[in-house]
N, C-alpha and C positions, 0 to 999 in steps of 0.2 A: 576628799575635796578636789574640784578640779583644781587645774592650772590655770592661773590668769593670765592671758598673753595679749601685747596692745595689736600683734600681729593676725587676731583673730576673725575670717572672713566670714562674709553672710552665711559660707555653708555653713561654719561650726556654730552658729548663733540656730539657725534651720535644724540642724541635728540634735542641740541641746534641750531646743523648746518643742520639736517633735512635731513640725511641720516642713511644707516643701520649702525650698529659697524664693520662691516666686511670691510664696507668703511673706515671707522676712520683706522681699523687696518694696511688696505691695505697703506691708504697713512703715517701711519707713516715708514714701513718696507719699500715700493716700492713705493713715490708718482708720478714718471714717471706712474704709471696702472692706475691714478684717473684723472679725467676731470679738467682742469681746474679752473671750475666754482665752483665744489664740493671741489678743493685744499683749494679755498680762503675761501668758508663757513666753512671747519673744522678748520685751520690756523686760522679766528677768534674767534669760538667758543672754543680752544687750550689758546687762551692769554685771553680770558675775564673769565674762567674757571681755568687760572692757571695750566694749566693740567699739571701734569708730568706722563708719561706713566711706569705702574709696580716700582715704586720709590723705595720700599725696595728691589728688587730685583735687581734692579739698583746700589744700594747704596752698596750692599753685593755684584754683582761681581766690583764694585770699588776696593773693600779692596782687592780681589785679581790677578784681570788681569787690569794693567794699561797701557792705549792705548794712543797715541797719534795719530793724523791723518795730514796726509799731503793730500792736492789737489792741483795738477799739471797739464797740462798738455802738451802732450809729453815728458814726463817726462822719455824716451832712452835716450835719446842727450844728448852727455859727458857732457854738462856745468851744465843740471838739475841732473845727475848721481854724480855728485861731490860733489853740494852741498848736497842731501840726504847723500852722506856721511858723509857730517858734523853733519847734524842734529843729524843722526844713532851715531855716535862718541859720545853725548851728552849723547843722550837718553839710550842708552845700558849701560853706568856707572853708571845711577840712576835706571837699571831696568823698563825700561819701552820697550814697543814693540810699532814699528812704520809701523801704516797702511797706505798706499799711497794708494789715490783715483785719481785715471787717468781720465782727462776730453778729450771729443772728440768734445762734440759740447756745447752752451751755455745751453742745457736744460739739460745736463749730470752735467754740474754746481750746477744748483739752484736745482735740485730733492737731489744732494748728503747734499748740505748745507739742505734743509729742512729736510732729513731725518736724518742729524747729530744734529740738532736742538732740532728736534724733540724726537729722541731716545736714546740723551746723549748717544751714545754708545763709545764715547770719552771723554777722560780728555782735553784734548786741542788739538787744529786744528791750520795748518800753512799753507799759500796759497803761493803759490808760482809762481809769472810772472801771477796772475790774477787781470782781472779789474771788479768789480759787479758793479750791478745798486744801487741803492740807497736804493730803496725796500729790498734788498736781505741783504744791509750792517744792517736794520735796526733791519731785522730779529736775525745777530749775533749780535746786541748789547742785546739782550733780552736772549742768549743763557749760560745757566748755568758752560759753561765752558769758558777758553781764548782762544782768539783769536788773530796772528800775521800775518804779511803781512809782505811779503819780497818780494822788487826791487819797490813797490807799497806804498803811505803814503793815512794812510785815519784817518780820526778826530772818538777820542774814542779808537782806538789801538795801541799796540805797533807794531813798522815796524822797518824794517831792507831795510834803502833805498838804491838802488845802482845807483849811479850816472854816470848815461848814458851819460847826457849832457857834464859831464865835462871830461868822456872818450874820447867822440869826440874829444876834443878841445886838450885835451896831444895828441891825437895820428896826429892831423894837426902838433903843434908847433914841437913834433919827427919829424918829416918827413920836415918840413921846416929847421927846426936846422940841419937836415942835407944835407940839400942843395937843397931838392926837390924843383923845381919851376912847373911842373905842375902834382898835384896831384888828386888821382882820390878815386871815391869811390866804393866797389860793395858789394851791401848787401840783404839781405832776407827783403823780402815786408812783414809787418804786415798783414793780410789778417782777424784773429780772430779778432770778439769783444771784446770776455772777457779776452782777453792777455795781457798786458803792450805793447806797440810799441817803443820796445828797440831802435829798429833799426832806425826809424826814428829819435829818440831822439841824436844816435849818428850821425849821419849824418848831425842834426842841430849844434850839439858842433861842428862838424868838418867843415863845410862850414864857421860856425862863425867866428872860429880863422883864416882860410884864408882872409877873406871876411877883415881883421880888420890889415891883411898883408898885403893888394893888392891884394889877389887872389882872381878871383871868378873861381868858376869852370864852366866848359861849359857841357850842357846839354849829349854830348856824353859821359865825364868823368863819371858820375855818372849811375851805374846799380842797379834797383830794381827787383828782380824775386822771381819767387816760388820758394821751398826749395828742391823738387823734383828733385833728379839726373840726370835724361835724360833732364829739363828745365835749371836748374844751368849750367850743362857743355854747353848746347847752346847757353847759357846766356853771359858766361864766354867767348867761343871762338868766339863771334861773336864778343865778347869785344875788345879780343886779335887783331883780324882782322884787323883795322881800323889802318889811313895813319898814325893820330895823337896818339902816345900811350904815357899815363903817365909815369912822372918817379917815381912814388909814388903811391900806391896804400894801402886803409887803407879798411880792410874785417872788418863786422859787425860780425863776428865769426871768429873761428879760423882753422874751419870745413872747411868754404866756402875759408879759406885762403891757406888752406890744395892743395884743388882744384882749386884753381888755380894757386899754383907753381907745381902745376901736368901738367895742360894745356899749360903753360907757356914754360915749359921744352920742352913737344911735339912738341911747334912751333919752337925752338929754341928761345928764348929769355932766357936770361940768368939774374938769378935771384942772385947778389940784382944789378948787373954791371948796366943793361938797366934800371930795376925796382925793384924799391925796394918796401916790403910788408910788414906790419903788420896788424894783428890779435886783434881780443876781445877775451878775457875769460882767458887767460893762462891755458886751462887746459892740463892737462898731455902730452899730444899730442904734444904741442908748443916744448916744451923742448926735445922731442926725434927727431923733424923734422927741430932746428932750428930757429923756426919762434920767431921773434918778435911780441910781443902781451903786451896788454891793460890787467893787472893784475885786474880783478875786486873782488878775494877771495873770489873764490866759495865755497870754504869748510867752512872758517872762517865766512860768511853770514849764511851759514845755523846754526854754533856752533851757533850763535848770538839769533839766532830766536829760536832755542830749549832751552836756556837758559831762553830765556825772557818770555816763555811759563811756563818753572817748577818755574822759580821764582813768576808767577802771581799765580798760583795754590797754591802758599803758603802764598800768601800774593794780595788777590784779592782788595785791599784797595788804592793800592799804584799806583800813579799815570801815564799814559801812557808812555812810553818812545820811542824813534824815534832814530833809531842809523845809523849812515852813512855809507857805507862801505870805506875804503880807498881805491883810484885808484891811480895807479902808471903803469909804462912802463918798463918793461923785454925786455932787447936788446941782442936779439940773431944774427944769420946769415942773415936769408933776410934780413935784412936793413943795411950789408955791416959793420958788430963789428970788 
């Protein structure tokens, strides 16, 4: 068995895994450039080696650029924009500066986490609406700095959970308390792997609480689409269309809820008389346009998660913690206040 030594340089990590240094170097900076096969031979030659890459140099810009990292992705969309606010709200009082790593596909994922793994070039990392493999999660339990997950629970971190399921289920019993007898649903289709499936998750709270009233909902009630503009409003008016229209309609956003008291208008149907609407997220938007919306404290999740971050940085000993977010209902104009 080798020797583990925490003194061990790129070459022995190069020699071990039986490629050049330029490989080692490539995949700690860029491991999207490296094969595969040569990822996993330097990744274990990296953990049985102990390696840490340039350490005092590492250690010396600690002391003066402190980073934190967030990974998102689509990380535009007002609900992800809010809570980075939060976070930023945090993190700017304690002096630290916040790097957002934008994901597109699942290998934009795992190359950022291995190369944030790998090059400590953060104090702590915060994920936000992502799902990893198991592999990937076990990589950041081995990572020299903290790690938090928000809207997401995984064994070993702290998370900042948001409870989707029980969003559903307030925004049915709203909508029944006020009178709705057949309500519907229209929301963005999970389509990502490595996302959370917000959406469906509200959708089960919300059939449940019908389901446990008498109601079931019928297959035309419920719309799942792409998030894409020209598919959503087709999505939506095709919706509109039909002989049978709900009186109750509860969006998996506040976006998608947006558009359709836009289309709604177009047809003439009259928003909240015929149909009443509410919304997820509460963000800023709800309150300028009206809408009733499923408060899930996008700001206050992210204060949560950057907190639990600086707190573990100072105190890496102390045992995981899991915080809820509180959901509650903002009763605006669609749903007839």
């Amino acid at each position: 068995m080798k020797a583990v030594s925490r003194q061990s340089t790129i070459y022995d990590v190069a020699k071990m895994a039986g490629v050049s240094s330029a490989t080692v170097s490539r995949f700690l900076n860029a491991p999207d450039r490296v094969a595969q096969e040569k990822k996993e031979k330097i990744q274990s030659a990296i953990r049985e080696l102990n390696f840490v890459p340039k350490a005092d140099a590492v250690a010396k810009a600690r002391s003066s650029y402190k980073k934190i990292g967030v990974v998102a992705p689509f990380f535009t969309q007002p609900s992800f924009m809010e809570r980075l606010r939060g976070v930023a709200s945090v993190l700017s009082s304690e002096h630290y500066e916040l790097v957002v790593y934008s994901i597109d596909t699942e290998e934009d994922l795992v190359n950022y986490v291995q190369m944030l793994v790998n090059t400590q070039r953060v104090d702590g990392l915060i994920f936000l609406c992502v799902k990893l493999e198991e592999n990937v999660l076990e990589l950041l339990r081995g990572a020299s700095f903290p790690v938090c997950f928000v809207e997401n629970e995984y064994e070993d971190f702290d998370c900042v959970v948001v409870q989707n399921l029980l969003g559903g289920q307030k925004a049915a019993q709203f909508l029944c308390d006020k009178g709705c007898k057949k309500p519907a649903f229209i929301g963005e289709k999970s389509t990502l792997v490595y996302t959370v499936g917000a959406t469906e998750e509200r959708l089960r709270g919300f059939k449940f609480y019908c389901a446990n009233k008498g109601i079931l909902i019928p297959d035309n009630h419920i719309w799942l689409g792409e998030f894409s503009e020209g598919t959503l409003d087709e999505g939506i008016t095709k919706f509109l269309e039909q002989d049978d229209l709900p009186d109750g309609i509860f969006c998996s956003s506040d976006v998608i809820a947006a558009r359709l008291i836009r289309l709604a208008i177009v047809k003439g149907i009259s928003i909240p008389h015929q149909i009443r609407i509410i919304g997820f997220d509460n963000i800023d938007m709800a309150e300028y346009i009206g809408l009733t919306s499923v408060n899930q404290n996008l700001g206050d999740s992210g204060k949560m998660a950057a907190r639990l971050v600086l707190e573990r940085i100072k105190d890496r000993n102390r045992g995981c913690v899991v915080m809820k977010v509180p959901i509650s209902v903002i009763e605006r104009e669609t749903t007839g206040r």
